[in-house]
C-alpha positions as a Markdown table, in Angstrom:
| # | Residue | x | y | z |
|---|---|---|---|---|
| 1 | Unk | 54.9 | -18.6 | -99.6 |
| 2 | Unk | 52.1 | -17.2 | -98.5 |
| 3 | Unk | 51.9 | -13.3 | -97.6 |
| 4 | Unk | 48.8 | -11.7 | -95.4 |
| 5 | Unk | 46.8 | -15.5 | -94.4 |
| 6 | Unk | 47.5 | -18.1 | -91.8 |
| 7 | Unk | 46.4 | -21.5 | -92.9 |
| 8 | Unk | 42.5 | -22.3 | -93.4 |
| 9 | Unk | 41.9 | -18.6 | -92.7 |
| 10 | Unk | 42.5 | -17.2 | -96.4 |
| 11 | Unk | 39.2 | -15.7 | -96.3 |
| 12 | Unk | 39.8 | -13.3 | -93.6 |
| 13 | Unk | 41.8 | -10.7 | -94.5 |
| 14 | Unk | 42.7 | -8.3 | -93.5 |
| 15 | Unk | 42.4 | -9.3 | -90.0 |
| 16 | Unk | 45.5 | -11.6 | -90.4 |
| 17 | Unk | 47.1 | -9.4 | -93.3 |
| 18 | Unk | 50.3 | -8.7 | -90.7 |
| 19 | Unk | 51.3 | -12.9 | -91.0 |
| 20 | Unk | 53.3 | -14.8 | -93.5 |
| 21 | Unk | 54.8 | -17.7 | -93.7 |
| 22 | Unk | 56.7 | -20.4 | -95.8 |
| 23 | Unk | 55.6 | -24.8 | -96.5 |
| 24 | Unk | 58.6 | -26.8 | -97.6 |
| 25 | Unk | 58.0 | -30.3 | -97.5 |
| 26 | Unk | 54.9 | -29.9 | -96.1 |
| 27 | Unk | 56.1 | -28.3 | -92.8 |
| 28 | Unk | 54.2 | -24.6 | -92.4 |
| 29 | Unk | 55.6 | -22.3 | -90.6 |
| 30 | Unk | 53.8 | -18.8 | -90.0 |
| 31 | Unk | 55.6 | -15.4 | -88.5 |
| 32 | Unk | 54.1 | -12.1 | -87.5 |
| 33 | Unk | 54.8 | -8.9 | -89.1 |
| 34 | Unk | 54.7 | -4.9 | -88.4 |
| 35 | Unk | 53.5 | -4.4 | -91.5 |
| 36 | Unk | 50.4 | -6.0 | -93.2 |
| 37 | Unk | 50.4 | -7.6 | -96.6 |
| 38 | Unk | 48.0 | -7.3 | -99.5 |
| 39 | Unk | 48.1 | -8.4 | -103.4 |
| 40 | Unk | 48.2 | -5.0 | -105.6 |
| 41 | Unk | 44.6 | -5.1 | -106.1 |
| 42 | Unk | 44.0 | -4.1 | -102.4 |
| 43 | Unk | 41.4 | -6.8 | -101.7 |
| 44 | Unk | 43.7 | -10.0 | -100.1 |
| 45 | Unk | 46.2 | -12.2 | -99.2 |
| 46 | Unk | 49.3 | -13.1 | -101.5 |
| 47 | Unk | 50.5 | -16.8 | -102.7 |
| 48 | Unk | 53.6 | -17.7 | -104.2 |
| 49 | Unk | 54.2 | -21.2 | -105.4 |
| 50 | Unk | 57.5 | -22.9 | -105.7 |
| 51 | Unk | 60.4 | -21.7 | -108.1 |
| 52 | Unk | 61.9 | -18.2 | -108.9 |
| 53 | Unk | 59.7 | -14.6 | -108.2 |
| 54 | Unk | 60.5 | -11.7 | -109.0 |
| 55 | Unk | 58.9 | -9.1 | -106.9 |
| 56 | Unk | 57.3 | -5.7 | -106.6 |
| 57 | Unk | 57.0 | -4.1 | -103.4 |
| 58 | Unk | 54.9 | -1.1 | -103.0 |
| 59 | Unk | 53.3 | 0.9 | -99.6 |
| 60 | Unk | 49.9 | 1.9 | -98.7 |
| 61 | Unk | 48.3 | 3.0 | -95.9 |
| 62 | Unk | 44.5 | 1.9 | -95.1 |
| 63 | Unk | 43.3 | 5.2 | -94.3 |
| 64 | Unk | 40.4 | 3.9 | -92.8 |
| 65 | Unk | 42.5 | 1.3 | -89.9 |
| 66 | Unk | 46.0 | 3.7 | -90.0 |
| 67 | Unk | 47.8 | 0.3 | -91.1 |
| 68 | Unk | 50.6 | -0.2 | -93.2 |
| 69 | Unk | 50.7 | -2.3 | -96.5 |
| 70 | Unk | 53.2 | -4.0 | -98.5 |
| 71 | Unk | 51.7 | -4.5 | -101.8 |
| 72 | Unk | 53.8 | -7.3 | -103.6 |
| 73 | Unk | 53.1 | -8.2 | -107.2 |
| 74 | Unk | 54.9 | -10.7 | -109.4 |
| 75 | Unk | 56.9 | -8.7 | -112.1 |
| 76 | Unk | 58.2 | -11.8 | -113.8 |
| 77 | Unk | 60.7 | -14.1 | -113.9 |
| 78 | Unk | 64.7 | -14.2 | -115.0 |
């Protein structure tokens, strides 16, 4: 999974922070969002590789564009 990049475009967020999107089998598939998406750090996209995730969803707003964030962190695993 893959929150806040479309593929081969990692570099620039946060132009294409409101996408995300899934590869199974090596089929991408890539969806819009309201919201934009950022690692907790504040400075990029977020990748998850296969198995289990447990997440940590936060908000922040980018003063500077008005947008919404979802800040998701990895808190660990079961």
């Amino acid at each position: 999974m893959v929150f806040g990049a479309l593929p081969g475009r990692e570099g620039n967020w946060p132009e294409d922070a409101d996408n995300y999107g899934t590869t199974v089998k090596g089929k991408s598939k890539f969806y819009p969002a309201l919201a934009s998406f950022s690692n907790p750090e504040f400075n990029g996209p977020v990748f998850l590789g296969s198995g289990r995730h447990r997440l940590l969803l936060s908000t922040k707003i980018d003063h500077e564009s008005g947008r919404l964030f979802v800040l998701i962190s990895e808190t660990g695993v079961d």
